[in-house]
N, C-alpha and C positions, 0 to 999 in steps of 0.2 A: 559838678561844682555846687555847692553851696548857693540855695537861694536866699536873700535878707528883703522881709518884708517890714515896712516901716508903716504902721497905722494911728495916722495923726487925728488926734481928737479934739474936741472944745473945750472938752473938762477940767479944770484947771486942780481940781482936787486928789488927791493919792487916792483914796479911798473907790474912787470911781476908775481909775486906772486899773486899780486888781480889781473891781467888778469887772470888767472889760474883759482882763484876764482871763477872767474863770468862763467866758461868755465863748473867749479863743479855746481854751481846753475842754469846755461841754464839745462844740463843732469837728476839733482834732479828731477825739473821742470816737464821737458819733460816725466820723471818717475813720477808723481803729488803725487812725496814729498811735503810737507811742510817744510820750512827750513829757520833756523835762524842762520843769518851768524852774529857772534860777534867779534866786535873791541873794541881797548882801549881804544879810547876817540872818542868825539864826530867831531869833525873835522874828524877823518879816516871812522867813520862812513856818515861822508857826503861827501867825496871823493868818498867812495864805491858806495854808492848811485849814485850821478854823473856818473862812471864808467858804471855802470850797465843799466842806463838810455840807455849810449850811445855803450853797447856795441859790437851788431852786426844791423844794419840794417835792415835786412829784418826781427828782432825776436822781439817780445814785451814780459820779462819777467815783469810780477804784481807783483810790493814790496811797501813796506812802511818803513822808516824810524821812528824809534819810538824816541820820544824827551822824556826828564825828564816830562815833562807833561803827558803825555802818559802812563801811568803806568796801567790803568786799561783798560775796553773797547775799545781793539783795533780791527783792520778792522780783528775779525779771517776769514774773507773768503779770506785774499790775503791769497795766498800762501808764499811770501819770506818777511821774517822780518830784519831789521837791525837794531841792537843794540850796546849799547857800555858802561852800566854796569849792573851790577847783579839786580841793583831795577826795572829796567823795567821787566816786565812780559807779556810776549808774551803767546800766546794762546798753547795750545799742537802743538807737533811739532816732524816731524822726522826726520830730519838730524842738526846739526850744524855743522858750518862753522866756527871752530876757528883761529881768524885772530889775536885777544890777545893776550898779551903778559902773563895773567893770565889764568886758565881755568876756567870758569864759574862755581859756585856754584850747580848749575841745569844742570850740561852735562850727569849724569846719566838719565835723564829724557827723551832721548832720545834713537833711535835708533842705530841711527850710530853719528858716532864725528868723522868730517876729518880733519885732523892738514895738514898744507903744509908746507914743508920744503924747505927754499932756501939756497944760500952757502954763507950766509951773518951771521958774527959773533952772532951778535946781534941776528937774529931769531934763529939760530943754539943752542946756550945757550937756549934759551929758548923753544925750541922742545925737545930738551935733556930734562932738564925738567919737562915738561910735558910727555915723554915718558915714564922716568923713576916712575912720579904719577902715569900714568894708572897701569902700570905693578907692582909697587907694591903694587897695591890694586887689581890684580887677572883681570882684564879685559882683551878681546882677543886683540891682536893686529895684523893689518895688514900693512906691507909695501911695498909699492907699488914703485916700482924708474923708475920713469919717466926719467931719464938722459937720456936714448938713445935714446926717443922717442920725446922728447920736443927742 
């Protein structure tokens, strides 16, 4: 079954959310997960992109952005995918990165599902949620509160 990790922060800001993000997919990484991080549309999917390009210096993580075109034959040897709706179909995978405002149709197909939680209205509603989907369909959940450490 399906693990949902839920990593609640202090940051009230989006911006700092996807840093977090990329901070979760460096560590996946470095662990040689596979992992597909998903957003809601394609614009935040090519911000993330962006972000991740540029996010540490000295680190090179392997992603690809997948387009509407892109639905079949993708690169499965990178390790990090980005996505931004349910028609794209990425190769097997074992972590997501729920950055949506939805949860993916295929998050059961997964390992682990890490939600991030910031103290902004708008995500707060929608981690609620999504909190309350996993849990009442029986899946473990973990919470993790970054507050005192981030």
């Amino acid at each position: 079954m399906t693990d949902i990790d839920f990593y609640i922060l202090s940051a009230q800001e989006p911006q700092q959310r996807l840093e977090f993000a990329c901070r979760l997919v460096d560590k996946a990484y470095r662990s040689r997960c596979k992992i597909l991080v998903q957003l809601s549309n394609q614009a935040q999917a090519e911000a993330f992109d962006e972000l991740l390009w540029a996010f540490r210096e000295t680190s090179f993580i392997p992603h690809t952005l997948l387009t509407d075109l892109q639905t079949e034959n993708t690169e499965e040897n990178c390790p990090v995918h980005i996505a931004y709706n349910d028609e794209q179909k990425p190769p097997h995978f074992d972590v997501l990165i729920n950055l949506a405002d939805e949860i993916p149709a295929t998050f059961a197909r997964y390992k682990r599902v890490l939600e991030i939680v910031i103290q902004q209205d708008e995500v707060l509603a929608n981690t609620r949620n999504h909190y309350r989907f996993y849990k009442e369909r029986g899946y473990p959940i973990n919470n993790i509160d970054m507050r005192m450490s981030d």
